[in-house]
Backbone as XML, in Angstrom:
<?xml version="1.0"?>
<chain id="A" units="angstrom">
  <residue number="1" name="UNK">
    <atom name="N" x="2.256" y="-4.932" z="-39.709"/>
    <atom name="CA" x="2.862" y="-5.951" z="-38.881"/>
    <atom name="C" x="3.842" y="-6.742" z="-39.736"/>
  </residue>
  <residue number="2" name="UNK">
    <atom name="N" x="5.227" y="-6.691" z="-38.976"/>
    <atom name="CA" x="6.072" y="-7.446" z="-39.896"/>
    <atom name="C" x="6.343" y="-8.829" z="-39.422"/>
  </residue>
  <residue number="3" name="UNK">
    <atom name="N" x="7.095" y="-9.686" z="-40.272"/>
    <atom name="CA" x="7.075" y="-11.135" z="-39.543"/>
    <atom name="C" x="7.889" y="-11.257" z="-38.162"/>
  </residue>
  <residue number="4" name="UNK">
    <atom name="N" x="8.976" y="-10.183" z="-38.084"/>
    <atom name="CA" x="10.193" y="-9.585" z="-36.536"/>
    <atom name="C" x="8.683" y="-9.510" z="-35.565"/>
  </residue>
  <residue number="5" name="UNK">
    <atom name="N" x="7.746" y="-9.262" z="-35.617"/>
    <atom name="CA" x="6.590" y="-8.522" z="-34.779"/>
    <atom name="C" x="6.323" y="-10.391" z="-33.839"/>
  </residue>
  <residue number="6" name="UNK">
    <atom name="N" x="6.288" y="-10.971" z="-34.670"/>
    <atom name="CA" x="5.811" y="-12.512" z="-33.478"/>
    <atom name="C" x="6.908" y="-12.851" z="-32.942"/>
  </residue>
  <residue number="7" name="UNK">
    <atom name="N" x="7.945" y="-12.545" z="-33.085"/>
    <atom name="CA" x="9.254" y="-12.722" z="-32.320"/>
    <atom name="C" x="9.684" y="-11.825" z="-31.033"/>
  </residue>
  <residue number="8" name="UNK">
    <atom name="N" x="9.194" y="-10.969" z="-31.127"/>
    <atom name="CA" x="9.191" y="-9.791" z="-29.878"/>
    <atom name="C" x="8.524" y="-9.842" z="-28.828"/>
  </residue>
  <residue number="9" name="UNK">
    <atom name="N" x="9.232" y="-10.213" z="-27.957"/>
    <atom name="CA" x="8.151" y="-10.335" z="-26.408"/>
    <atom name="C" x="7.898" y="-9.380" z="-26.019"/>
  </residue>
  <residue number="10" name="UNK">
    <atom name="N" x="6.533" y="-9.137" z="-26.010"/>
    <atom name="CA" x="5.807" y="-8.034" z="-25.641"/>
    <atom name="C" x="5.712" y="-8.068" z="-23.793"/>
  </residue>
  <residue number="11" name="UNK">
    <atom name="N" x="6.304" y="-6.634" z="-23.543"/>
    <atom name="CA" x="6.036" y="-7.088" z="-21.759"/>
    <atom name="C" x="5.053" y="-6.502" z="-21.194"/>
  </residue>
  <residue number="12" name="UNK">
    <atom name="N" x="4.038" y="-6.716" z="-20.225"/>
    <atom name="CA" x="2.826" y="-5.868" z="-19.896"/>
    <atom name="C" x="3.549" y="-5.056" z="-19.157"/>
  </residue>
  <residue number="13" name="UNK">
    <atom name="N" x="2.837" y="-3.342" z="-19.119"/>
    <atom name="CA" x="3.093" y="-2.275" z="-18.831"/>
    <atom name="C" x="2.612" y="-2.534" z="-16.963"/>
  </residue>
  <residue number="14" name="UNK">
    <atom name="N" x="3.239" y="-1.536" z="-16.374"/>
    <atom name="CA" x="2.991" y="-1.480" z="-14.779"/>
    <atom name="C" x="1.881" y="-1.408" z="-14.597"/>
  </residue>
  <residue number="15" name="UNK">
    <atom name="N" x="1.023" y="-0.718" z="-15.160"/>
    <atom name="CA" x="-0.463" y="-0.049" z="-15.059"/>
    <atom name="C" x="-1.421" y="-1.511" z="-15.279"/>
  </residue>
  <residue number="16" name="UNK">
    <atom name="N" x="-0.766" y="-2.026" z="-16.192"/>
    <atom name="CA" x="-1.720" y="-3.521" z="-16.776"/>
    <atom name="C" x="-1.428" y="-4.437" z="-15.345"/>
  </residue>
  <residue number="17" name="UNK">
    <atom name="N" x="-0.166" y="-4.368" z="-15.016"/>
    <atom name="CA" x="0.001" y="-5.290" z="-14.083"/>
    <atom name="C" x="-0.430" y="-5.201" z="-12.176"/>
  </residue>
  <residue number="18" name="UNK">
    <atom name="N" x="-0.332" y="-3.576" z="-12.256"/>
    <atom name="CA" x="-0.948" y="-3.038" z="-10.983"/>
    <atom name="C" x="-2.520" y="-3.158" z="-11.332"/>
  </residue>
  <residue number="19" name="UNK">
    <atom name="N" x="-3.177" y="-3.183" z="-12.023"/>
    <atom name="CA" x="-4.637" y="-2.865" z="-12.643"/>
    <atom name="C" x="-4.819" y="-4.768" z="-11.751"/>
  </residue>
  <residue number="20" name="UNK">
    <atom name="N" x="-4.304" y="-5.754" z="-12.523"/>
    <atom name="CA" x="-4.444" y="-6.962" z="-12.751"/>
    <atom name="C" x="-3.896" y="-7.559" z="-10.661"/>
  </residue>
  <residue number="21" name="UNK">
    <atom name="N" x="-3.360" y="-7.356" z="-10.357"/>
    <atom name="CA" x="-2.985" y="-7.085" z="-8.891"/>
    <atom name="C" x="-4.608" y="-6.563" z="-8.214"/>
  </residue>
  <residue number="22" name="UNK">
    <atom name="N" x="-5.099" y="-5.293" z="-8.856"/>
    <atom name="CA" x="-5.955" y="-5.185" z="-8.151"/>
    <atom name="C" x="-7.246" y="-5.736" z="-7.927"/>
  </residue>
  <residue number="23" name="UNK">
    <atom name="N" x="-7.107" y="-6.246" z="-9.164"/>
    <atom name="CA" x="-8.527" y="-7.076" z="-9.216"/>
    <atom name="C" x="-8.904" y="-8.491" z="-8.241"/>
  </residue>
  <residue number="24" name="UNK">
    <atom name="N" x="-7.265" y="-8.901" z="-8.139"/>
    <atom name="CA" x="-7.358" y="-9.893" z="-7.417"/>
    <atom name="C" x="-7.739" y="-9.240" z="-5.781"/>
  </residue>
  <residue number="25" name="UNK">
    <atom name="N" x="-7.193" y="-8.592" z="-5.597"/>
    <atom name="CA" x="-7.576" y="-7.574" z="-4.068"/>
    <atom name="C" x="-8.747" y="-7.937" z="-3.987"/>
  </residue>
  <residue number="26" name="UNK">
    <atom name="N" x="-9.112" y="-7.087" z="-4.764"/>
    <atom name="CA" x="-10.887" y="-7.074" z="-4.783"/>
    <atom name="C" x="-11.432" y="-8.061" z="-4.563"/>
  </residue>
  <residue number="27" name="UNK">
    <atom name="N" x="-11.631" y="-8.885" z="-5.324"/>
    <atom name="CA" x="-12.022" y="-10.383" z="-5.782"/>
    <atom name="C" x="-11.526" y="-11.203" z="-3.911"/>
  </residue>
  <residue number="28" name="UNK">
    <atom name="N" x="-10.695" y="-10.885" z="-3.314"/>
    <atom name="CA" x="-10.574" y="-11.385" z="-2.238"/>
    <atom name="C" x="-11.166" y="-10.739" z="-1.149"/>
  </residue>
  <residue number="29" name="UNK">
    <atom name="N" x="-11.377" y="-9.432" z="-1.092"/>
    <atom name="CA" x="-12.209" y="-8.940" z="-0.240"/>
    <atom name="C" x="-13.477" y="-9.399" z="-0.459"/>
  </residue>
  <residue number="30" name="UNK">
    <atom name="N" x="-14.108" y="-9.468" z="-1.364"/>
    <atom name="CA" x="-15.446" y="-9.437" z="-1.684"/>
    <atom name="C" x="-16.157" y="-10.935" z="-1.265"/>
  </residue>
  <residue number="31" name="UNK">
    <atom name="N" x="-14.785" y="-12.149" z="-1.498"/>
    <atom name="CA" x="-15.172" y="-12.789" z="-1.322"/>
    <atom name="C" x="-15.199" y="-13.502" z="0.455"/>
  </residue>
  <residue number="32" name="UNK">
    <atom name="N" x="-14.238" y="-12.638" z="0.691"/>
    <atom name="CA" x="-14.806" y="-12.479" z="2.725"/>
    <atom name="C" x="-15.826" y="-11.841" z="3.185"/>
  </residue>
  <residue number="33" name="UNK">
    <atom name="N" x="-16.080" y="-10.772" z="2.470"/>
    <atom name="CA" x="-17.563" y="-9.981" z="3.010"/>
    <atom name="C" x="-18.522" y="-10.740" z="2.771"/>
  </residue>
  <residue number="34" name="UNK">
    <atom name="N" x="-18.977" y="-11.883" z="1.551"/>
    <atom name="CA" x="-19.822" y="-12.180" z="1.469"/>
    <atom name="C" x="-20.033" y="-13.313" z="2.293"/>
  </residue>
  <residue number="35" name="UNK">
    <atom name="N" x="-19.135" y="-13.820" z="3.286"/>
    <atom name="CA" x="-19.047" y="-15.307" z="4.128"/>
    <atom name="C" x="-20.016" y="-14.771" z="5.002"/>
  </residue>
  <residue number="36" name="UNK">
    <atom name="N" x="-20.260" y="-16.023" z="5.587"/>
    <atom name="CA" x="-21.538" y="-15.867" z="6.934"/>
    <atom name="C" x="-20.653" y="-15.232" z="8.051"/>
  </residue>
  <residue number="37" name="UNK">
    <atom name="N" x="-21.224" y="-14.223" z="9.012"/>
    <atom name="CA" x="-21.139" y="-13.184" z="10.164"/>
    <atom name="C" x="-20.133" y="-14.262" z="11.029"/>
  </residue>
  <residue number="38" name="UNK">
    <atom name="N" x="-20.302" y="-15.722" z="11.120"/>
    <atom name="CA" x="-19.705" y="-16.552" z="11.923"/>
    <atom name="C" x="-18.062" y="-16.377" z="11.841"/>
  </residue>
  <residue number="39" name="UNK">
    <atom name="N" x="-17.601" y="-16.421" z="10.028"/>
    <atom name="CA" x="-16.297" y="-16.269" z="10.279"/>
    <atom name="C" x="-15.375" y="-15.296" z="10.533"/>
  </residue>
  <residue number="40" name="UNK">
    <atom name="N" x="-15.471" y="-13.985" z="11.029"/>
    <atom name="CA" x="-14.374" y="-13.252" z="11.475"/>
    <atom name="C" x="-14.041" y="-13.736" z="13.066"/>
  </residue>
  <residue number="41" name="UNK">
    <atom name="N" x="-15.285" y="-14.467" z="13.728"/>
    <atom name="CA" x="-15.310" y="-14.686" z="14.961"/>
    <atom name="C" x="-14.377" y="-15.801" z="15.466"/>
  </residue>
  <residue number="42" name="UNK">
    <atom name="N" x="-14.896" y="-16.820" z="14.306"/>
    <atom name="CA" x="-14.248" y="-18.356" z="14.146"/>
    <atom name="C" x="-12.541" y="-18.043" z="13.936"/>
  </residue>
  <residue number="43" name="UNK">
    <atom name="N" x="-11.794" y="-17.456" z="13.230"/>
    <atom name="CA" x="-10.575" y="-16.782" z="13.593"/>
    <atom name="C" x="-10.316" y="-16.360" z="14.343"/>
  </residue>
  <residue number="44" name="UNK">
    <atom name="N" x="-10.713" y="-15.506" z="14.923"/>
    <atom name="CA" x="-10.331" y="-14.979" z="16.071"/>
    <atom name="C" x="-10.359" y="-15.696" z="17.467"/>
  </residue>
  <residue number="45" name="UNK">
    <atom name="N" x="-11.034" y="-16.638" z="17.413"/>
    <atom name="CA" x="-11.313" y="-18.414" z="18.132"/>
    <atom name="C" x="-10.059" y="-18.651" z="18.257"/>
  </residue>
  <residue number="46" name="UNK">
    <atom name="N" x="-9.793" y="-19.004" z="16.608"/>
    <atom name="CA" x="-8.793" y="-20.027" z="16.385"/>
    <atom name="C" x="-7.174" y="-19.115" z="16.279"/>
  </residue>
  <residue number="47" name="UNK">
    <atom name="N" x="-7.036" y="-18.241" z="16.763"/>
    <atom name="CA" x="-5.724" y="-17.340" z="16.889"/>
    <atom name="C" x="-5.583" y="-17.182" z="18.339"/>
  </residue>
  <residue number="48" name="UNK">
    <atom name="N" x="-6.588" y="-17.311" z="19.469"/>
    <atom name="CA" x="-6.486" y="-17.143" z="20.491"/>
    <atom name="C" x="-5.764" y="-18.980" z="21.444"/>
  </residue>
  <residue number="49" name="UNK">
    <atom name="N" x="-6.518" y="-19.511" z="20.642"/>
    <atom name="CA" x="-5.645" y="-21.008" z="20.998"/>
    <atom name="C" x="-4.349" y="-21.498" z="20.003"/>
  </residue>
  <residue number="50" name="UNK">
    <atom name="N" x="-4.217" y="-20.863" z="19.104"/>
    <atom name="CA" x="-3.099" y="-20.661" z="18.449"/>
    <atom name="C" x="-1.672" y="-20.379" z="19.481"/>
  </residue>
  <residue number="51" name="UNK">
    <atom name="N" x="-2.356" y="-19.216" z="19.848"/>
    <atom name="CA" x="-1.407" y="-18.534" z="20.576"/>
    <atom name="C" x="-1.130" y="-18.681" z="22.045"/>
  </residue>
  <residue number="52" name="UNK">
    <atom name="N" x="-1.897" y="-20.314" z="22.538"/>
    <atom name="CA" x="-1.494" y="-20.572" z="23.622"/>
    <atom name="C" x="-0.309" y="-21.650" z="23.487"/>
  </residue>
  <residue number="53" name="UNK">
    <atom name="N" x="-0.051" y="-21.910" z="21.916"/>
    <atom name="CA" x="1.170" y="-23.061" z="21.725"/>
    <atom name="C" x="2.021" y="-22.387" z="20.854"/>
  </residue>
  <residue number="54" name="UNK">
    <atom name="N" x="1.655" y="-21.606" z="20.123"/>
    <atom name="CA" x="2.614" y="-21.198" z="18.669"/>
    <atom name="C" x="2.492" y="-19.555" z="18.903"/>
  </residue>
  <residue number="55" name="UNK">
    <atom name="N" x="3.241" y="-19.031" z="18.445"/>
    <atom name="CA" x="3.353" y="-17.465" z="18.128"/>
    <atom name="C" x="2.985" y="-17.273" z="16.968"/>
  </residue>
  <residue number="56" name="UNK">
    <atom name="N" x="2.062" y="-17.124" z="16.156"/>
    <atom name="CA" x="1.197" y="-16.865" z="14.804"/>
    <atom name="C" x="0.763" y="-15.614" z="15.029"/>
  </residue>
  <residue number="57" name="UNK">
    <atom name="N" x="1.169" y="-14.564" z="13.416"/>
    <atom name="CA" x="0.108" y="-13.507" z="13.484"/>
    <atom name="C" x="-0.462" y="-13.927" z="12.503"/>
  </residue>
  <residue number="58" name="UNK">
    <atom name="N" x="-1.679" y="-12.789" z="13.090"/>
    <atom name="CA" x="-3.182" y="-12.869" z="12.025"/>
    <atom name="C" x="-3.244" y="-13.080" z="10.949"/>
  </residue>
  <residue number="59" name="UNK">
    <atom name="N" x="-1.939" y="-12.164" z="9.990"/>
    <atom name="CA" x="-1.586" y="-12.516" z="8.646"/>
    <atom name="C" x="-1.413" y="-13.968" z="8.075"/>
  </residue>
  <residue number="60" name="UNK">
    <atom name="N" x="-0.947" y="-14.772" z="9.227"/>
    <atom name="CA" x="-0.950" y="-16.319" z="8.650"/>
    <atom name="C" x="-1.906" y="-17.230" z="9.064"/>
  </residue>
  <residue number="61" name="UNK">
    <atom name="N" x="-3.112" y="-16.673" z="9.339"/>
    <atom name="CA" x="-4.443" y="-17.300" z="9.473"/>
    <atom name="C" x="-4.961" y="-17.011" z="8.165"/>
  </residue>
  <residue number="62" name="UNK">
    <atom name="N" x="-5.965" y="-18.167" z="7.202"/>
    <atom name="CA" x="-6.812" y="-17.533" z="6.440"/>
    <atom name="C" x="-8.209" y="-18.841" z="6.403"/>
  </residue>
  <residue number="63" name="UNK">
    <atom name="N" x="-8.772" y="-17.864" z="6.056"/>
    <atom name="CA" x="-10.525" y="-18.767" z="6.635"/>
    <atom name="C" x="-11.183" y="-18.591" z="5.267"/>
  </residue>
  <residue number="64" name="UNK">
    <atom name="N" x="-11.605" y="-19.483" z="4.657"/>
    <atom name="CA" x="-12.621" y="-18.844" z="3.620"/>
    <atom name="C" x="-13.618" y="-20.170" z="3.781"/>
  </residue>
  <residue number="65" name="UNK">
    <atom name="N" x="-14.926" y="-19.424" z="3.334"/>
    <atom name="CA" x="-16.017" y="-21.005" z="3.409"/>
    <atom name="C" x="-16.111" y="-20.999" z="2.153"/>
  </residue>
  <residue number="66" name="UNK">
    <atom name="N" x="-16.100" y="-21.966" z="1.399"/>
    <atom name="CA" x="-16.486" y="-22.190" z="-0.505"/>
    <atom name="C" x="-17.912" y="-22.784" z="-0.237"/>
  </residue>
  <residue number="67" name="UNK">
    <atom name="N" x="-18.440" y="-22.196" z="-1.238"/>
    <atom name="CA" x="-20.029" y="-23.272" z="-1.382"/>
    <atom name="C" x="-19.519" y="-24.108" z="-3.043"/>
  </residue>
  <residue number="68" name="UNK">
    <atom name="N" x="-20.064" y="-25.300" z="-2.920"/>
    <atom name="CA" x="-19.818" y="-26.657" z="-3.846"/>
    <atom name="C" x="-21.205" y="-26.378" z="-5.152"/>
  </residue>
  <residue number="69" name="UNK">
    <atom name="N" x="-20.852" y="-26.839" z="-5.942"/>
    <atom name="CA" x="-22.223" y="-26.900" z="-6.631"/>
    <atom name="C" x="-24.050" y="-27.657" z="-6.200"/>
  </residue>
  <residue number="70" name="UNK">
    <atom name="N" x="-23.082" y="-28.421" z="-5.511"/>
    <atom name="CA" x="-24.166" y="-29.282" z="-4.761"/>
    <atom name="C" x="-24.498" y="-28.819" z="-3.466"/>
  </residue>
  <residue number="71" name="UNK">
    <atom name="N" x="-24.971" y="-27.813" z="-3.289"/>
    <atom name="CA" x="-24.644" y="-27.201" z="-1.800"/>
    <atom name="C" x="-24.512" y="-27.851" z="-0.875"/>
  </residue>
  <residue number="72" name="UNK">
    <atom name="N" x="-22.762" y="-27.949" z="-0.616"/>
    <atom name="CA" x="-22.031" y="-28.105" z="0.389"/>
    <atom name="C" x="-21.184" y="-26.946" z="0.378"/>
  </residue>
  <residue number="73" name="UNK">
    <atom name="N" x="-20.860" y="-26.346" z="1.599"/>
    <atom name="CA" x="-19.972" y="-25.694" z="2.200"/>
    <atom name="C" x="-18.955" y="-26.168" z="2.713"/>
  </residue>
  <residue number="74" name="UNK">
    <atom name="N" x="-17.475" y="-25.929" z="1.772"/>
    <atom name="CA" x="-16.282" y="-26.327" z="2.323"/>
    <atom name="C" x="-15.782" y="-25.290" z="2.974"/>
  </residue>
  <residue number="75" name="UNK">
    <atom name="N" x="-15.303" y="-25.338" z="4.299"/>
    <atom name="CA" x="-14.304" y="-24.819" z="5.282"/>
    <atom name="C" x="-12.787" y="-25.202" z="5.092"/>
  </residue>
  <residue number="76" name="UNK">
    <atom name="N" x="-12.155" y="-24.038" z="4.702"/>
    <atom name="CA" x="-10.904" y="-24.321" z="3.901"/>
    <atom name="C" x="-10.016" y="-23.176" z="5.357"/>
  </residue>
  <residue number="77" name="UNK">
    <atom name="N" x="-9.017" y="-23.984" z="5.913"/>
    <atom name="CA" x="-8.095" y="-22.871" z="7.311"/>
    <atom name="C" x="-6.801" y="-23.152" z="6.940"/>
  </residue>
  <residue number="78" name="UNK">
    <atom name="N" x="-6.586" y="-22.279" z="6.385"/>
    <atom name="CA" x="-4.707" y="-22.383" z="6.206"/>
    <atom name="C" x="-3.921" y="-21.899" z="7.154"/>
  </residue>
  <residue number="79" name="UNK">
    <atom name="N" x="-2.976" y="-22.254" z="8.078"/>
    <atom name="CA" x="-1.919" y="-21.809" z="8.861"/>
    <atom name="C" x="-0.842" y="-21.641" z="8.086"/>
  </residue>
  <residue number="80" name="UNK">
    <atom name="N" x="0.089" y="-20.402" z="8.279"/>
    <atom name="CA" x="1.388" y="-20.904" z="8.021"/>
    <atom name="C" x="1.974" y="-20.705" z="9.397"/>
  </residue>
  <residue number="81" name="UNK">
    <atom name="N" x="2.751" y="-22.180" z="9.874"/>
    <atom name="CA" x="3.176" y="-21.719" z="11.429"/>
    <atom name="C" x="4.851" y="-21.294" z="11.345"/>
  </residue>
  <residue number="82" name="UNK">
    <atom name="N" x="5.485" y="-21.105" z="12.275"/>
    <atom name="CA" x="6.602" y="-20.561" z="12.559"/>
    <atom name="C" x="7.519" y="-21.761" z="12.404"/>
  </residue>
  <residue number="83" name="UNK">
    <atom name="N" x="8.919" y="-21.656" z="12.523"/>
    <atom name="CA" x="9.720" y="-23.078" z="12.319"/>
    <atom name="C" x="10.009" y="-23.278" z="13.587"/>
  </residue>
  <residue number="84" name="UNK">
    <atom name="N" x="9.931" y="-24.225" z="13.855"/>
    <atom name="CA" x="10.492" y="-24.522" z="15.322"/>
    <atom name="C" x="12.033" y="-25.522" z="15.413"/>
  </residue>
  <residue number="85" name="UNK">
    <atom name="N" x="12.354" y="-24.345" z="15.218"/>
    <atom name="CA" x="14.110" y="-24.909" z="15.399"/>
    <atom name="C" x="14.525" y="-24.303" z="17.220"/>
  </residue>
</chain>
């Protein structure tokens, strides 16, 4: 290793970065499968009255329940809605 070697920005390879992409996938599926049976329903609730005022697809619904250290369960619902121009 020469002293030129800490000066060289090293760039991560596709494989590191598709690898690192996937984990997050994962890590997001896993963490919807493990929610209570209630929330695929509770979306689908809340997209059906969505869609009696706004045009939203499913893609811009997201539901996740967090549990707290202190067991509490936070209900976290992100919309992204449409612009209304």
């Amino acid at each position: 290793m020469s002293i030129f070697d800490y000066f060289r920005k090293e760039e991560p390879s596709s494989a590191k970065l598709a690898k690192d992409r996937l984990k997050i996938v994962v890590a997001h599926e896993r963490s919807r499968r493990e929610g209570p049976d209630f929330l695929p329903d509770l979306e689908r609730d809340i997209l059906r009255v969505l869609a009696k005022y706004v045009e939203v697809d499913s893609d811009q619904v997201n539901i996740q329940l967090d549990n707290n250290v202190d067991n509490w369960q936070v209900l976290e619902l992100n919309i992204t809605l449409p612009n209304s121009n």
